[in-house]
mmCIF file as gemmi writes it, N, C-alpha and C atoms, coordinates in Angstrom:
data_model
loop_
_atom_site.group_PDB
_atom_site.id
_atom_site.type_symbol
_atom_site.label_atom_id
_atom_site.label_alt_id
_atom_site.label_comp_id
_atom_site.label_asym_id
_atom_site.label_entity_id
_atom_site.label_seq_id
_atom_site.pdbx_PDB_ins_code
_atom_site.Cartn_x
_atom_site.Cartn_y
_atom_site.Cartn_z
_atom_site.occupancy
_atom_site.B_iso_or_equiv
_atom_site.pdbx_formal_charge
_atom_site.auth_seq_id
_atom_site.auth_asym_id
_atom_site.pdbx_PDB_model_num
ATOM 1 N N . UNK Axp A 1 ? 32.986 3.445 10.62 1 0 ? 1 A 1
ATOM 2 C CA . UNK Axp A 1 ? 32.183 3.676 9.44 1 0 ? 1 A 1
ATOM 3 C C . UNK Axp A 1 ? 31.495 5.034 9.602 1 0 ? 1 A 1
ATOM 4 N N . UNK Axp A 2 ? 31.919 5.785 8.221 1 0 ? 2 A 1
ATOM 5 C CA . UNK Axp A 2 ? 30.712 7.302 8.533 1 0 ? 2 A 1
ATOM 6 C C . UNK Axp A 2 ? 29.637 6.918 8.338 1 0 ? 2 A 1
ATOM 7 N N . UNK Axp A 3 ? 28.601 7.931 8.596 1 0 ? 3 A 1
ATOM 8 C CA . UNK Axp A 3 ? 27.358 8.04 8.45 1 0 ? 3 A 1
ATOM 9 C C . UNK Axp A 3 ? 26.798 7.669 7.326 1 0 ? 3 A 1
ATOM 10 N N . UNK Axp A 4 ? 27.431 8.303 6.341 1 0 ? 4 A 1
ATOM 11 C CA . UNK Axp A 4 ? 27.225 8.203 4.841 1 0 ? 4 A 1
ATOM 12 C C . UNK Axp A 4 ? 27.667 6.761 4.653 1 0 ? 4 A 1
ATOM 13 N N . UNK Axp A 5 ? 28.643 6.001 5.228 1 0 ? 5 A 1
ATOM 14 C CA . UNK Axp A 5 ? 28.602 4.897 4.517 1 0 ? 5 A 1
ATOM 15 C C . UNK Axp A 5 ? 27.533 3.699 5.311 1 0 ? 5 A 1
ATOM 16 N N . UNK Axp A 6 ? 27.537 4.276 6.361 1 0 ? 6 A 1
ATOM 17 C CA . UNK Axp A 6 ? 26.32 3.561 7.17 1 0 ? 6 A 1
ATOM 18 C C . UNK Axp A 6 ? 24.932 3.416 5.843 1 0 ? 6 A 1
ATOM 19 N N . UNK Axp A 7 ? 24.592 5.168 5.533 1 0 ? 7 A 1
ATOM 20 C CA . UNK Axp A 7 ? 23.462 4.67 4.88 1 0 ? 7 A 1
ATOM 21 C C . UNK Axp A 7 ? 23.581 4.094 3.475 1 0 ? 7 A 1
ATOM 22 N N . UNK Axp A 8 ? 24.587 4.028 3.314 1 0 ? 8 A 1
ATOM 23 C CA . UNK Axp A 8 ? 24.592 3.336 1.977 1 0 ? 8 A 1
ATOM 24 C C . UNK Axp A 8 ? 25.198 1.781 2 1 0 ? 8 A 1
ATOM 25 N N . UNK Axp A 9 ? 25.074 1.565 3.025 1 0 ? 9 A 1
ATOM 26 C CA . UNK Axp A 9 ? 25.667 0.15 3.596 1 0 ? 9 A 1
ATOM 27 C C . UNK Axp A 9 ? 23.911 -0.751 3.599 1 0 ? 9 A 1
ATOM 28 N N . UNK Axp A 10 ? 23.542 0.179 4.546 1 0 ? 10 A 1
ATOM 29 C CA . UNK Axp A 10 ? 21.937 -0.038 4.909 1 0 ? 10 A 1
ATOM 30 C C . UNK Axp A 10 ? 20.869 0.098 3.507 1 0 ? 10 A 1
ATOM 31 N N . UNK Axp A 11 ? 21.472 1.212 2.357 1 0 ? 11 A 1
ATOM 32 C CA . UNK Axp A 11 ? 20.44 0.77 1.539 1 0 ? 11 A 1
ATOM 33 C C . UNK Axp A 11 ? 20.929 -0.282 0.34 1 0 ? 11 A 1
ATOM 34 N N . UNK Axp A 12 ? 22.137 -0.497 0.293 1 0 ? 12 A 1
ATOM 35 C CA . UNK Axp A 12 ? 22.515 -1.603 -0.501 1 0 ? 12 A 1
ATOM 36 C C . UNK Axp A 12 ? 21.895 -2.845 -0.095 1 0 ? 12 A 1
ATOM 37 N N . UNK Axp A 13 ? 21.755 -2.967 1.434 1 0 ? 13 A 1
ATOM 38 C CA . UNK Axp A 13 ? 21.368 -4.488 1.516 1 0 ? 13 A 1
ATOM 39 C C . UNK Axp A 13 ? 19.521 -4.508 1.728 1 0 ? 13 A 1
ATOM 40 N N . UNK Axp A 14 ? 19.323 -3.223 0.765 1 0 ? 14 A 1
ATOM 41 C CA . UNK Axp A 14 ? 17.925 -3.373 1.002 1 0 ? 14 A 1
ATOM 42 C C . UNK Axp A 14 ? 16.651 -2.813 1.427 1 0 ? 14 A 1
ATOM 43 N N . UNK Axp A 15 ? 17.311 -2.128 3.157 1 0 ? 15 A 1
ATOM 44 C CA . UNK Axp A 15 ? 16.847 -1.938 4.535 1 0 ? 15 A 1
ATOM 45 C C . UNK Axp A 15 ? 16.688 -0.451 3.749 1 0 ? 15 A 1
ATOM 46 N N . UNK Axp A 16 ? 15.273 -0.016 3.818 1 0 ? 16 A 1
ATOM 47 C CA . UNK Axp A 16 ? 15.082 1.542 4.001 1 0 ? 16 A 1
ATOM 48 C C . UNK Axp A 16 ? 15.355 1.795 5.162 1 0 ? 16 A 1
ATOM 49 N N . UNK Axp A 17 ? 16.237 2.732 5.523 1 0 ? 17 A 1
ATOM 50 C CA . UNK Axp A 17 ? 15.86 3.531 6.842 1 0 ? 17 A 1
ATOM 51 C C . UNK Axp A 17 ? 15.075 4.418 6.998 1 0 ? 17 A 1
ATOM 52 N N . UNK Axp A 18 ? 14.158 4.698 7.967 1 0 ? 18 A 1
ATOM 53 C CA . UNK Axp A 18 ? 12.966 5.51 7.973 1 0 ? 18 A 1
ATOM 54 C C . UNK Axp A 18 ? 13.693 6.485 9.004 1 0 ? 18 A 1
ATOM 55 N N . UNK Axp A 19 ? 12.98 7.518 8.768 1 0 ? 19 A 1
ATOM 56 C CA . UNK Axp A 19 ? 13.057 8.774 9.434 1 0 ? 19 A 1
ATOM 57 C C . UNK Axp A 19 ? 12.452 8.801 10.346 1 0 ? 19 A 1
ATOM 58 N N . UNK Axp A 20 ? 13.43 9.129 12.304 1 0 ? 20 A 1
ATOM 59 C CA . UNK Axp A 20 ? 12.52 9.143 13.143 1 0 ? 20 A 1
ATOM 60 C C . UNK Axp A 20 ? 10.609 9.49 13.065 1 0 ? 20 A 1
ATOM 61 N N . UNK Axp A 21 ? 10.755 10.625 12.394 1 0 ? 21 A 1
ATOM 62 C CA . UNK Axp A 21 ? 9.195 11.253 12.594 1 0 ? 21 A 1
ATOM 63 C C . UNK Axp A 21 ? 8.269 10.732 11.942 1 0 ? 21 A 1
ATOM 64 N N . UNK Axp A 22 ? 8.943 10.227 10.764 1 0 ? 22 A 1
ATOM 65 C CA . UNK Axp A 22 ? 7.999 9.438 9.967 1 0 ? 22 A 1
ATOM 66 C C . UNK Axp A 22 ? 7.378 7.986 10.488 1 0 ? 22 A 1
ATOM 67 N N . UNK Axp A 23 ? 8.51 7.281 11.554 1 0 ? 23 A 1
ATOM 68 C CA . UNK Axp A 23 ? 8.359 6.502 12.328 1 0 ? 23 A 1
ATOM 69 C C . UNK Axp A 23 ? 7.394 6.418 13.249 1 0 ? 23 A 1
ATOM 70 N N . UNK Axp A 24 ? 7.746 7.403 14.451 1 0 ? 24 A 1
ATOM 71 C CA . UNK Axp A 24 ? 6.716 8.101 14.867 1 0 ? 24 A 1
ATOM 72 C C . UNK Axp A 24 ? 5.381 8.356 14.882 1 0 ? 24 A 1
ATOM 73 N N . UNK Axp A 25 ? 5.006 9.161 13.725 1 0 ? 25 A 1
ATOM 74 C CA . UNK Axp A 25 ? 3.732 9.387 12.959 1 0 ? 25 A 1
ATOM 75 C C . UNK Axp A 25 ? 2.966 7.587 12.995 1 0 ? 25 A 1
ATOM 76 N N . UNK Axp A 26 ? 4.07 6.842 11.9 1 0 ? 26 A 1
ATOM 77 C CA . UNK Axp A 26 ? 3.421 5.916 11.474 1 0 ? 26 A 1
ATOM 78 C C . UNK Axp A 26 ? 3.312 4.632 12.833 1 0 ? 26 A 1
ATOM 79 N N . UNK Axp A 27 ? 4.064 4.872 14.172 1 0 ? 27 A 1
ATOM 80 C CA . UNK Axp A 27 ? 3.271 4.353 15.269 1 0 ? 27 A 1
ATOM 81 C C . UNK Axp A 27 ? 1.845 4.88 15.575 1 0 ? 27 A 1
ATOM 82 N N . UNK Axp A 28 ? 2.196 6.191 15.924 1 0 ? 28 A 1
ATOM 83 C CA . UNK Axp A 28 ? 0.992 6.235 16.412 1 0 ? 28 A 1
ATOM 84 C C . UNK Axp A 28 ? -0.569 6.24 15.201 1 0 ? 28 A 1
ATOM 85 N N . UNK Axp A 29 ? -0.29 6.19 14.201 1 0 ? 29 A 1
ATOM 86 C CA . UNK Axp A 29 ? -1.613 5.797 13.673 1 0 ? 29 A 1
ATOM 87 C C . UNK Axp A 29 ? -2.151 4.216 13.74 1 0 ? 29 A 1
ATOM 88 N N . UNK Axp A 30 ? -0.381 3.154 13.501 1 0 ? 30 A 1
ATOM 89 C CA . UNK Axp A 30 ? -1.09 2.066 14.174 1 0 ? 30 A 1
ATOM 90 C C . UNK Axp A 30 ? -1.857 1.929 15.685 1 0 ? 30 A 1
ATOM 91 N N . UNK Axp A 31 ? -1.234 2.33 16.517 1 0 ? 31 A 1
ATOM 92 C CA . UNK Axp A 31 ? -1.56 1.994 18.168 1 0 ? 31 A 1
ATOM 93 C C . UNK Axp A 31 ? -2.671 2.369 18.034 1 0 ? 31 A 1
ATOM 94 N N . UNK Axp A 32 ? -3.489 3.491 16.965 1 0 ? 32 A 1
ATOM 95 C CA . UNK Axp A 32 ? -4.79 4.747 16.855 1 0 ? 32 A 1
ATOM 96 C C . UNK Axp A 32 ? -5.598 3.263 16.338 1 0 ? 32 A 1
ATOM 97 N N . UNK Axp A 33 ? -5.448 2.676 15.589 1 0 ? 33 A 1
ATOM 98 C CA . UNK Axp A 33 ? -5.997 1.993 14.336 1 0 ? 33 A 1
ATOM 99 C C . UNK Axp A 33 ? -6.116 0.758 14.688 1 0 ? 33 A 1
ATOM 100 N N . UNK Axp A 34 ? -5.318 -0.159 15.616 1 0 ? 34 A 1
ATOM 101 C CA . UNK Axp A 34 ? -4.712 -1.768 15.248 1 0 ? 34 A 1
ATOM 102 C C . UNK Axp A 34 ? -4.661 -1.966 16.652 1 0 ? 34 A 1
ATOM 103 N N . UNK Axp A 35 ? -5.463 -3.122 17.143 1 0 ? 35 A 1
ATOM 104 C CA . UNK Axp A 35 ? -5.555 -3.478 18.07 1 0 ? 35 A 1
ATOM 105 C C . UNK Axp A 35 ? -4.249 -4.459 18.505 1 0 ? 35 A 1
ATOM 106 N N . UNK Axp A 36 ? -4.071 -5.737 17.686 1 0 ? 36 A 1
ATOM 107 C CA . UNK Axp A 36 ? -2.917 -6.034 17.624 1 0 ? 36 A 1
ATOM 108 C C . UNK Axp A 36 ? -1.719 -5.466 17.664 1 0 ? 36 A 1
ATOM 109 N N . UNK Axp A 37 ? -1.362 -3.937 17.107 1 0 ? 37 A 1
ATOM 110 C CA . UNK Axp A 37 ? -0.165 -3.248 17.067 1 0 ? 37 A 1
ATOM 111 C C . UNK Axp A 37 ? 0.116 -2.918 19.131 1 0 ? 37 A 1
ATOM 112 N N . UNK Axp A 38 ? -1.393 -2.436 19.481 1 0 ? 38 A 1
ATOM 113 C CA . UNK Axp A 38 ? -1.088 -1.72 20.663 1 0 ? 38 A 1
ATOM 114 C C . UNK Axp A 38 ? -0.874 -2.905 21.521 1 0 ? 38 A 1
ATOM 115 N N . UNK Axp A 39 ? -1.488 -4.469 21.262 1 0 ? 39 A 1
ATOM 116 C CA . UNK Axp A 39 ? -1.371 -5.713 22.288 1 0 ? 39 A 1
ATOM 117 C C . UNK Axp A 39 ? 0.747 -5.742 22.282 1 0 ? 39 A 1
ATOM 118 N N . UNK Axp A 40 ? 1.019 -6.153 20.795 1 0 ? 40 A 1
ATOM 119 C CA . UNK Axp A 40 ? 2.442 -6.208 20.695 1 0 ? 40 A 1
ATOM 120 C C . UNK Axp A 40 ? 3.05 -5.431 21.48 1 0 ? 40 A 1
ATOM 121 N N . UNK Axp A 41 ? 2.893 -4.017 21.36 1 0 ? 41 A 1
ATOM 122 C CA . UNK Axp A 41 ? 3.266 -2.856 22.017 1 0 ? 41 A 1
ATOM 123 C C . UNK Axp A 41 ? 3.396 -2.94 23.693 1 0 ? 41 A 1
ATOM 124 N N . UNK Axp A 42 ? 1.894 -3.474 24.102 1 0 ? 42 A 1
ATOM 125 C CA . UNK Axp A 42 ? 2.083 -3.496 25.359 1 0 ? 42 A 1
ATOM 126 C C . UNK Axp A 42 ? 2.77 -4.791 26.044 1 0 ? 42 A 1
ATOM 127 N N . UNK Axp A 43 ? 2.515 -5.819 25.243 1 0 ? 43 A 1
ATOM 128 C CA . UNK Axp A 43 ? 3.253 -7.216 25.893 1 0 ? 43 A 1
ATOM 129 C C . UNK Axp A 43 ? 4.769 -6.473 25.499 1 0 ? 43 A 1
ATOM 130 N N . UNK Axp A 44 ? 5.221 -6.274 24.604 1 0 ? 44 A 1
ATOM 131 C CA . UNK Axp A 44 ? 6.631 -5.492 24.829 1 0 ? 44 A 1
ATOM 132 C C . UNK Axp A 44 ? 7.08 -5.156 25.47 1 0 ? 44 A 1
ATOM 133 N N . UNK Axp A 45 ? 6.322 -3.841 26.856 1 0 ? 45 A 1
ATOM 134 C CA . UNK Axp A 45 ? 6.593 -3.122 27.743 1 0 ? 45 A 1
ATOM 135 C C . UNK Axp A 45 ? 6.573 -4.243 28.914 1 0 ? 45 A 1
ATOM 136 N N . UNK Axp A 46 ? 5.655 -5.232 29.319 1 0 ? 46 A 1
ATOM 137 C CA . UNK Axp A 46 ? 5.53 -5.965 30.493 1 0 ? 46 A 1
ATOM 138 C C . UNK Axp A 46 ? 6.885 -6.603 30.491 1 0 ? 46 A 1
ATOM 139 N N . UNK Axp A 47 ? 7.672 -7.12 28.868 1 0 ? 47 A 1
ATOM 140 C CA . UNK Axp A 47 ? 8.829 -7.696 28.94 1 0 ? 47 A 1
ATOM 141 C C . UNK Axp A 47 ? 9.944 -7.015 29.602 1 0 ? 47 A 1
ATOM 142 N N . UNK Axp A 48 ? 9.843 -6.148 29.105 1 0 ? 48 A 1
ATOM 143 C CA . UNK Axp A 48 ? 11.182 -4.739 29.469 1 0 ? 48 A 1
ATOM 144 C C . UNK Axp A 48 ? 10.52 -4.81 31.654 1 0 ? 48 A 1
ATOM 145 N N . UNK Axp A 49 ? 9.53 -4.582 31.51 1 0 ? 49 A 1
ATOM 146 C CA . UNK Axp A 49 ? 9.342 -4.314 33.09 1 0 ? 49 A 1
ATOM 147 C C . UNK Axp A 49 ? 9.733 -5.6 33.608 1 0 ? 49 A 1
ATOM 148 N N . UNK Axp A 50 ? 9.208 -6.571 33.598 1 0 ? 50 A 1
ATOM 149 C CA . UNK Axp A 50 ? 10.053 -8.188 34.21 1 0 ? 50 A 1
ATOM 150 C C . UNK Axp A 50 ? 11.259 -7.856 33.706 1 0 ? 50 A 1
ATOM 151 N N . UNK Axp A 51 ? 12.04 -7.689 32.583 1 0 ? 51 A 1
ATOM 152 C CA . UNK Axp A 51 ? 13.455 -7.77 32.421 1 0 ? 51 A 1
ATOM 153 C C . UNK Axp A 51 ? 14.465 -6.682 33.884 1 0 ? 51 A 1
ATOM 154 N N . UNK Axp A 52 ? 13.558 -5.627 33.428 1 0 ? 52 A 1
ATOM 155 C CA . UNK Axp A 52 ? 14.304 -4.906 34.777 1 0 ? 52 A 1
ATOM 156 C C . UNK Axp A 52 ? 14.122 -5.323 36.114 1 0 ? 52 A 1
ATOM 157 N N . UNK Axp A 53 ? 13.091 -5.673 36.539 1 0 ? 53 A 1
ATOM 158 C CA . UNK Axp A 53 ? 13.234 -6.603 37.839 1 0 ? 53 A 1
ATOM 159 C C . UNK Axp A 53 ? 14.214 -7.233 38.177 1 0 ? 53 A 1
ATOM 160 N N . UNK Axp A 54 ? 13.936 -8.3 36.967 1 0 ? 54 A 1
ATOM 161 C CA . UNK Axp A 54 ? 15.219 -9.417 36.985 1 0 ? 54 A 1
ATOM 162 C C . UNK Axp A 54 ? 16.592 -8.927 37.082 1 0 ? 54 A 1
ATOM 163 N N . UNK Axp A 55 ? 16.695 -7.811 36.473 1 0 ? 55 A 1
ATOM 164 C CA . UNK Axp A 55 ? 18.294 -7.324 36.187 1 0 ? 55 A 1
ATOM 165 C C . UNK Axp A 55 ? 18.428 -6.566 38.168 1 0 ? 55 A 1
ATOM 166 N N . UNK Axp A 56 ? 17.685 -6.023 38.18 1 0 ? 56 A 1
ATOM 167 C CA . UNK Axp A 56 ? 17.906 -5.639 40.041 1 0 ? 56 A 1
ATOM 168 C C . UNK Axp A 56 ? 18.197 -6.58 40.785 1 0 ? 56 A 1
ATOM 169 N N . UNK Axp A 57 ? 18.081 -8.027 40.768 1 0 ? 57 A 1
ATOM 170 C CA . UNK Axp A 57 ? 18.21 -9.243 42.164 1 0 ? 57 A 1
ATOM 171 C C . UNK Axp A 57 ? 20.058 -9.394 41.663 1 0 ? 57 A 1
ATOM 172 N N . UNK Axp A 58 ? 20.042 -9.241 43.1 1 0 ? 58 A 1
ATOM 173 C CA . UNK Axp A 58 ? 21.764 -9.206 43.342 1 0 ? 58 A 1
ATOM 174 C C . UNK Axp A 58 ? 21.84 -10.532 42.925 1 0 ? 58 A 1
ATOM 175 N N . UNK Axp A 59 ? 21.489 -11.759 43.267 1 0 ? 59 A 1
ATOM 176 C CA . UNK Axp A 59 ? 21.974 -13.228 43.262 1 0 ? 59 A 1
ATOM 177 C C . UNK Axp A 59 ? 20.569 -13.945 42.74 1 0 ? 59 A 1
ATOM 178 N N . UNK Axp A 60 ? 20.091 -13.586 41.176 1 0 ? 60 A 1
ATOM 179 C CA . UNK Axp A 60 ? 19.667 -14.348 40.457 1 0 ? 60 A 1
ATOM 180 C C . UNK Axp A 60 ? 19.293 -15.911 40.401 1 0 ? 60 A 1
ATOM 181 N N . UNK Axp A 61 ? 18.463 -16.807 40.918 1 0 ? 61 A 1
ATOM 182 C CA . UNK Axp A 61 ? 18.853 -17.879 40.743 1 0 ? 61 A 1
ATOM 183 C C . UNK Axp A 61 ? 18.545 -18.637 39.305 1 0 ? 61 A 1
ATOM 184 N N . UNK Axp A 62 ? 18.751 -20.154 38.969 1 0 ? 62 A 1
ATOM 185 C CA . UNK Axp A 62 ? 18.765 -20.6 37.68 1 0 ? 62 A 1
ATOM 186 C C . UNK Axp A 62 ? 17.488 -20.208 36.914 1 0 ? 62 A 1
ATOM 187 N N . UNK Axp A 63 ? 16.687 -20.251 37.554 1 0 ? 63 A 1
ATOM 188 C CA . UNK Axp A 63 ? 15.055 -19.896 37.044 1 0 ? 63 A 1
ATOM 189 C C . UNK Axp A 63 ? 14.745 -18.814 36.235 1 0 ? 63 A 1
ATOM 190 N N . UNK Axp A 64 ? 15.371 -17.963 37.437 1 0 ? 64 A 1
ATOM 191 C CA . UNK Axp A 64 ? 15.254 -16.306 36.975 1 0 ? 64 A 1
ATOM 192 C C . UNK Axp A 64 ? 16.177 -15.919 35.94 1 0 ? 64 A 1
ATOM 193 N N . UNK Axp A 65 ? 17.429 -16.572 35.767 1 0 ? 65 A 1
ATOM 194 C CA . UNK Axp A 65 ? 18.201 -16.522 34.748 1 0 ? 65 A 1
ATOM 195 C C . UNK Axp A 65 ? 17.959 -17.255 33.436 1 0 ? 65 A 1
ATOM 196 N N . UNK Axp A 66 ? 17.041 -18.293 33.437 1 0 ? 66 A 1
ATOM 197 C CA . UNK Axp A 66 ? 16.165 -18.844 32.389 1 0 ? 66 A 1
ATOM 198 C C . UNK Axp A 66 ? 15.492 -17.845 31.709 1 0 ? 66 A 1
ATOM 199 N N . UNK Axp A 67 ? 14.544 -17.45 33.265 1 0 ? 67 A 1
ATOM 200 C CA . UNK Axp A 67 ? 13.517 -16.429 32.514 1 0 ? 67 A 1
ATOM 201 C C . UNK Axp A 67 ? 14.218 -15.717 31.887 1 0 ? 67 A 1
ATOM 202 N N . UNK Axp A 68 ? 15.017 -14.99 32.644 1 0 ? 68 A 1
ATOM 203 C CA . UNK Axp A 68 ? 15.724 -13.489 31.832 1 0 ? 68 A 1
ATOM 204 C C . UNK Axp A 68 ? 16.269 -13.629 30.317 1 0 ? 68 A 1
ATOM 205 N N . UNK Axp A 69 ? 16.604 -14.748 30.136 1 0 ? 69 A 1
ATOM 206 C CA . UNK Axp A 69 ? 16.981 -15.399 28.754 1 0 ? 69 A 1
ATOM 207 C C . UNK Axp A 69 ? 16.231 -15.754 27.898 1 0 ? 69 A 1
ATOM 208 N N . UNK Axp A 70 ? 15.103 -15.73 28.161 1 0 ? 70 A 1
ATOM 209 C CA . UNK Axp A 70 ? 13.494 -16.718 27.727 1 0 ? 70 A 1
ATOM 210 C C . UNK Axp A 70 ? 13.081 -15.301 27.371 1 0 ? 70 A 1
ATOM 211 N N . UNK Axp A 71 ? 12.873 -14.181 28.253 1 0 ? 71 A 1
ATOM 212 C CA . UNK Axp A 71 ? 12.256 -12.801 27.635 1 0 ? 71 A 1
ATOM 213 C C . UNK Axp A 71 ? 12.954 -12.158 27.089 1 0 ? 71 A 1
ATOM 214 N N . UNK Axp A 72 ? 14.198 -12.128 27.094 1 0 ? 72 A 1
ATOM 215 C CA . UNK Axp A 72 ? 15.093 -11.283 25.7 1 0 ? 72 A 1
ATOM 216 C C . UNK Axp A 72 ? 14.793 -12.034 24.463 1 0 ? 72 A 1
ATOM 217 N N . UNK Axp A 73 ? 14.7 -12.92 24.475 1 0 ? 73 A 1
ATOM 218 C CA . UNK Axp A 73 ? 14.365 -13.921 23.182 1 0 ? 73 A 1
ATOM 219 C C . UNK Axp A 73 ? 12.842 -13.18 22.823 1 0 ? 73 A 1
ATOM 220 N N . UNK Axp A 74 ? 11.273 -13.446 23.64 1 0 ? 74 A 1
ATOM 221 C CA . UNK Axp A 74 ? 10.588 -13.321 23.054 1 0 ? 74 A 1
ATOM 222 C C . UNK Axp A 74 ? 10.2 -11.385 22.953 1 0 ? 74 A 1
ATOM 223 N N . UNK Axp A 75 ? 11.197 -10.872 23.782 1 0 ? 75 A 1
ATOM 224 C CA . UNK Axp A 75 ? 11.09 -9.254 22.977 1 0 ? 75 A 1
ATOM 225 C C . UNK Axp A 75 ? 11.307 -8.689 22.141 1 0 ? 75 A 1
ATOM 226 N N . UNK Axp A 76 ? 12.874 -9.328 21.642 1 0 ? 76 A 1
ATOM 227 C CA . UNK Axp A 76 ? 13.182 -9.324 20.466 1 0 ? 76 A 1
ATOM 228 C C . UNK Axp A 76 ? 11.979 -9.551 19.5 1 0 ? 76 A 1
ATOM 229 N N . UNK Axp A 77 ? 11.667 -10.807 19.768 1 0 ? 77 A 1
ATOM 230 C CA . UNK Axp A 77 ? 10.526 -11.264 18.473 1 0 ? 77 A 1
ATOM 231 C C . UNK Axp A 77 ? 9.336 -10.358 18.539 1 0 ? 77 A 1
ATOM 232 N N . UNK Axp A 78 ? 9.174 -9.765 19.494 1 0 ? 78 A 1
ATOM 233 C CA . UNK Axp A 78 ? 7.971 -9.18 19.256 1 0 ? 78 A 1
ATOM 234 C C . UNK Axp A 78 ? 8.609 -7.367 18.926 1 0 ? 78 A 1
ATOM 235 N N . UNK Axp A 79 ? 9.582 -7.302 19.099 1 0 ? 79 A 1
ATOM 236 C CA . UNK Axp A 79 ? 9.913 -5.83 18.497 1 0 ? 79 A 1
ATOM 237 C C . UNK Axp A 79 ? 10.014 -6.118 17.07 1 0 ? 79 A 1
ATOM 238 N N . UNK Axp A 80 ? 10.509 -7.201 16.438 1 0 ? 80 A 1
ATOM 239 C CA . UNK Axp A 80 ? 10.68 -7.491 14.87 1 0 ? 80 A 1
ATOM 240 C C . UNK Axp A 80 ? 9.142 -7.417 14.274 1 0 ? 80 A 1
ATOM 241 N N . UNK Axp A 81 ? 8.104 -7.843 15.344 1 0 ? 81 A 1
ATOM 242 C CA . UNK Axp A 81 ? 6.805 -7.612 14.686 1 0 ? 81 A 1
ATOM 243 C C . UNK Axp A 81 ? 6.232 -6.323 14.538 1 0 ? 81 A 1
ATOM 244 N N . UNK Axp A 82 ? 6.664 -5.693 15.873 1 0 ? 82 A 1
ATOM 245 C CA . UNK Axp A 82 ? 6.401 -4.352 15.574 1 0 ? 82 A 1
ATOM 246 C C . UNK Axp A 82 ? 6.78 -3.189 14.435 1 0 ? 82 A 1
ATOM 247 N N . UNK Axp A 83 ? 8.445 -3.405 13.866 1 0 ? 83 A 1
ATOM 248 C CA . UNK Axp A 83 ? 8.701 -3.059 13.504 1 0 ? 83 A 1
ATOM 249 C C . UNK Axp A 83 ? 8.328 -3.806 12.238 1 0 ? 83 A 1
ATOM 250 N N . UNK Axp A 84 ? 8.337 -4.878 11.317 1 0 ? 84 A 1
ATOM 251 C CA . UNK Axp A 84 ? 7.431 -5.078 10.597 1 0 ? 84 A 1
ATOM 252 C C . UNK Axp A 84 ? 6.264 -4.744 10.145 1 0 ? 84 A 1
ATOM 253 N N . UNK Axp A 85 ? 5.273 -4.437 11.133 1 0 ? 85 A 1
ATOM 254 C CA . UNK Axp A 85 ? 3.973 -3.536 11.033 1 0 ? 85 A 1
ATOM 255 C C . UNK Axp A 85 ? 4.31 -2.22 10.665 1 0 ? 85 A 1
ATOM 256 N N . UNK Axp A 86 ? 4.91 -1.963 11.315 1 0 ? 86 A 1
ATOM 257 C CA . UNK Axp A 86 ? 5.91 -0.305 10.962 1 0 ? 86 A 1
ATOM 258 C C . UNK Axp A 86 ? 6.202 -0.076 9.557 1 0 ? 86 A 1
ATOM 259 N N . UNK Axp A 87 ? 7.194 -1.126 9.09 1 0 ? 87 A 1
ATOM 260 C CA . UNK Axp A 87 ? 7.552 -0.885 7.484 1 0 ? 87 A 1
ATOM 261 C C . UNK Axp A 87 ? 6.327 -1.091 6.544 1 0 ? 87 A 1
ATOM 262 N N . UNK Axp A 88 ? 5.945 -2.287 6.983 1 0 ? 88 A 1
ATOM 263 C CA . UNK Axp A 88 ? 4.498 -2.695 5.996 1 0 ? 88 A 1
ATOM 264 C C . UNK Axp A 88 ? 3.739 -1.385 5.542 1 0 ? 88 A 1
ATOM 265 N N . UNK Axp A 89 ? 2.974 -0.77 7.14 1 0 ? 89 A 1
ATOM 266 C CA . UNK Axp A 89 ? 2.047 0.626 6.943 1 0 ? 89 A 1
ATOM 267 C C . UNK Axp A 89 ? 2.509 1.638 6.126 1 0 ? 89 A 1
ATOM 268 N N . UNK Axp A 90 ? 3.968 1.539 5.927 1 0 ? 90 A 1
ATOM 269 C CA . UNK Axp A 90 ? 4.433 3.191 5.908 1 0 ? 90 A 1
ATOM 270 C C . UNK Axp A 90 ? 5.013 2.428 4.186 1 0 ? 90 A 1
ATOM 271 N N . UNK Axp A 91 ? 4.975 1.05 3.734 1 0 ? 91 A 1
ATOM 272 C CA . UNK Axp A 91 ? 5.033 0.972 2.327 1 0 ? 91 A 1
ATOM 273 C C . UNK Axp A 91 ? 3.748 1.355 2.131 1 0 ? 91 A 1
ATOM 274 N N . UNK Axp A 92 ? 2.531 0.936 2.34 1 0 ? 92 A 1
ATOM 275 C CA . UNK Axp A 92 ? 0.797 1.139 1.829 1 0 ? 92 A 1
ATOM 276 C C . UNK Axp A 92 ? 0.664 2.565 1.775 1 0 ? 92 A 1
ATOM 277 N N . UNK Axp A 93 ? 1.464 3.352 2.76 1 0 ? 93 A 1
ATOM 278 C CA . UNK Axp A 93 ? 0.627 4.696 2.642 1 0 ? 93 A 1
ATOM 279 C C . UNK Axp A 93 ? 1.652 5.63 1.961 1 0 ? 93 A 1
């Protein structure tokens, strides 16, 4: 798929795509502004840091492979919030 039909794939079903900078911008005035934005933000990062741990142990056991499955699940969800906050701000302003 080209580019062009990418974005017209993406705005048919809806999805504005935002422009890195505009993105950008409109993080950092939340993280500036929203206490909640920067908590999401940072429980985000602790996920990614346990995820990489986990991904370093040569021989994983069931637990750790729970976990590792248990925090891709709740990063995901918390990047969808982030990025939610993201679209929301940048419709208001």
């Amino acid at each position: 798929m080209t580019p062009n039909c990418e974005n017209q794939q993406i705005e048919k079903e809806g999805i504005v795509a935002m422009d890195i900078s505009v993105t950008e911008a409109v993080k950092d005035e939340l993280f500036k502004g929203s206490q909640v934005f920067r908590d999401l933000v940072q429980q985000h990062q602790n996920y990614e840091k346990r995820l990489t741990e986990l991904a370093e142990l040569t021989y994983p056991n069931d637990e750790e492979l729970l976990e590792e499955s248990t925090l891709k699940k709740k990063k995901l969800i918390l990047k969808d919030e982030i990025f939610g906050m993201i679209q929301k701000h940048s419709k208001a302003h």
